[in-house]
Structures are given as C-alpha cells and as structure tokens.
N, C-alpha and C positions, 0 to 999 in steps of 0.2 A: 518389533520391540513393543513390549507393554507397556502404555502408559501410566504413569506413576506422580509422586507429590516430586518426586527429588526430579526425574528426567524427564523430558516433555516425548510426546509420540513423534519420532523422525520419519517422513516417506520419503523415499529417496525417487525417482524419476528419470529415464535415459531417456532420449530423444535421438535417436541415429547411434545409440550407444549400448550396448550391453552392463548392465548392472551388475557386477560379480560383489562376491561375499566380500574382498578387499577393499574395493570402493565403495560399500555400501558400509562396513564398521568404520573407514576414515571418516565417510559425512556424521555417523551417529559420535562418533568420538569428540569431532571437533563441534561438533552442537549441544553436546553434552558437558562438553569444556568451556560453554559461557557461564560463567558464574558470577550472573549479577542477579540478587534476591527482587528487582523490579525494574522492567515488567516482568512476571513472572509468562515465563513461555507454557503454553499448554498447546502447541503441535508447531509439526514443523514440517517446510514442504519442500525439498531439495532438486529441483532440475536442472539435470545435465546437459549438453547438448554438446556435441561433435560434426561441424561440418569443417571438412579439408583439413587446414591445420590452426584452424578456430575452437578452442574450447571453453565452453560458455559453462557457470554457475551462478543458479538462480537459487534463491531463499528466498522465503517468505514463513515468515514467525507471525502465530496468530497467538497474542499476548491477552494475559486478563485487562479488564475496562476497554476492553473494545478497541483495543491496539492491534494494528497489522504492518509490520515492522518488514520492509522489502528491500532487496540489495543485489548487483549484478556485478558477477567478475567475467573477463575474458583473457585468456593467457593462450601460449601455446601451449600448453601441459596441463589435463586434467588436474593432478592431484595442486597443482598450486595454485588457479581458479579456486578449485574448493577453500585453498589455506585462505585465500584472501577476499570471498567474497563471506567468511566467515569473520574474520579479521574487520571488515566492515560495518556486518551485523553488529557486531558487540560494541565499535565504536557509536554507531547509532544508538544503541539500549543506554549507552554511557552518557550520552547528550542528551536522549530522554529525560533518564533518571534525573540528571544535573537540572534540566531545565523544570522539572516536577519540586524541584528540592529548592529549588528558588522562587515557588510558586508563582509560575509563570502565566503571566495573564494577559491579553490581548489590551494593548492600549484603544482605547475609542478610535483613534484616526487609523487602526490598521485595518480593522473591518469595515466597509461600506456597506452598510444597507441598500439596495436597489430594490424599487418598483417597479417591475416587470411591466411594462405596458406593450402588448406585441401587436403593430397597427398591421393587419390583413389589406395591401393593396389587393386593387381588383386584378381578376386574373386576365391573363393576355393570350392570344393565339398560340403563340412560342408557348407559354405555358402550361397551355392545355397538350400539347403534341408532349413534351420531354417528361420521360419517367426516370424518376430518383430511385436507383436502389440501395435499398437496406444490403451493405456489403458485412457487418461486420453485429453481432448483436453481444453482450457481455451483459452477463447476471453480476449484481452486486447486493450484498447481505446489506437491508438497510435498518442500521444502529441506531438505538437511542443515545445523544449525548448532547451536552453542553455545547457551545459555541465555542468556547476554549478550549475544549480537549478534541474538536472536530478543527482549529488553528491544528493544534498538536498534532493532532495523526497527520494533517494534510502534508504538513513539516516533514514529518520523517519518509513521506510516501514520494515516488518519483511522479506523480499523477497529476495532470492538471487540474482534479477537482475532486471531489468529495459530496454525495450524495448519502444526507445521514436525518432521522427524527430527531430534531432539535425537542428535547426534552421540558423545556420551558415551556413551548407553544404545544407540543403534542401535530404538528405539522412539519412535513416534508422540506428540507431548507439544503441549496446547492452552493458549497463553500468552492471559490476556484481561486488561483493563482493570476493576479493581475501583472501586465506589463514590466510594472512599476516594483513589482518584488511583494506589493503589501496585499489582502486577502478582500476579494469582494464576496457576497453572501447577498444568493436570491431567496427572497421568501415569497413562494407563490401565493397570492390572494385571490378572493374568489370577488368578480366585478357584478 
C-alpha cells in the first residue's frame, strides 16, 4: 500500500506464519479504520506470530511529534488478536489525545531529577576472571522532545524507559518507570 495524507503505510509481518492477501487487507482495514485526526499515524508495523495454539499481534504506530504508539494481543485465533490488539491501539490514541486536550503536564514531584554519580569500586580477583556478555543489543531512534511529551510517550509505551534529546538542554536525558508508579529522569553530566 502507498502511502498517503488519508492512510498511513501498513507492513504487515508473519513470524511462523504465512502472510496471505486475506490477512494482510484485514490488518490494512482495521488500521485504516482508526479514525482519530491525532496523533496522526504515518506508518504502521503489524507482527504476527503463530506458535502452537498461541496467536500473537503486535502493532506499533509510529505517530507525528515523535509518538510511538505499541500494543500486544494474544488469542487463539489469528483474525481476533488482530480485532483486539487493534481495538487497543485506538484506545490508547484516545487516551493520548484526551490527555493532550487536557494539557497534560507533569506535576514537579513526578519527575525526579537524579545526579548520576557512578562510584568505580576497585576491581577484585573474581572480577577480573568473569566476563559479561552483551546477550542482547537494540537500536533506538533518539528523538528531540520536551520532558513532558517524553512523560507522554513513556505512558503510552510498554518500556521501562525512554532514551530521548531533551530539547531544552540539547543533551541526551533517560526517562524510566519508577517502583513507585512516578518517572525518574537521568541527566548525564560531564564531572
């Protein structure tokens, strides 16, 4: 499908699963049938997956201002995964939008500033022998934005944290998910 002003780009994605013409226009249908004017969606990312009698759908809607909008269904039956991790999506965009139209702003006591001070004990025998491996590495697109609209994405994101260009400072700032429910935010400094 071509991307346009009215539909956003859908790729649809199998994973142990065959992609046919029928389940490929049910996901462009039902992605095409959220009709909320914000965020506005400009692509969309549809994986499927099929093990045993697990059927998984994954979306991820990458929205204007730097929204990425993610949601996971599991059913036994493909085509109603898709109904309902669609179904979610749009509940999310709705809670976005509502919370944007409220202008929604981070009260002072939800974000915590920390000062990173990272103390280097000295190293120890055991620690010279054990090697750490890098099992797992993940690229992440890192966004210019406000403090409050990086509360925002981190909100609608299942993620424990958020690595974004805090726009004020022009420096690298790691928003994460505290205990507590409320948001800590590291700002690296240089000592």
């Amino acid at each position: 499908m071509i991307s346009n002003n009215l539909h956003p780009h859908v790729k649809v994605t199998g994973r142990h699963l065959q992609i046919t013409d029928a389940i490929s226009g049910h996901v462009t249908r039902k992605i095409e049938g959220l009709h909320l004017d914000y965020p506005k969606i400009i692509e969309a990312h549809v994986i499927l997956e099929v093990e045993k009698y697990r059927h998984s759908a994954e979306v991820i809607l990458v929205c204007s201002n730097h929204i990425t909008i993610e949601a996971c269904e599991e059913t036994n039956d493909m085509y109603a995964a898709i109904d309902a991790v669609v179904d979610k999506v749009g509940r999310q965009m709705r809670k976005y939008k509502t919370r944007l139209m409220r202008k929604h702003r981070p009260r002072k006591d939800i974000v915590q500033h920390l000062d990173e001070h990272v103390l280097h004990p000295e190293p120890t025998e055991e620690d010279e022998h054990a090697e750490h491996a890098v099992i797992s590495t993940e690229r992440l697109p890192v966004k210019p934005m406000f403090v409050d609209e990086a509360v925002l994405q981190l909100e609608m994101s299942h993620r424990q944290f958020l690595v974004f260009l805090n726009a004020r400072s022009s420096r690298l700032n790691v928003l994460y998910r505290r205990k507590s429910g409320d948001f800590g935010l590291i700002e690296p400094t240089a000592n």
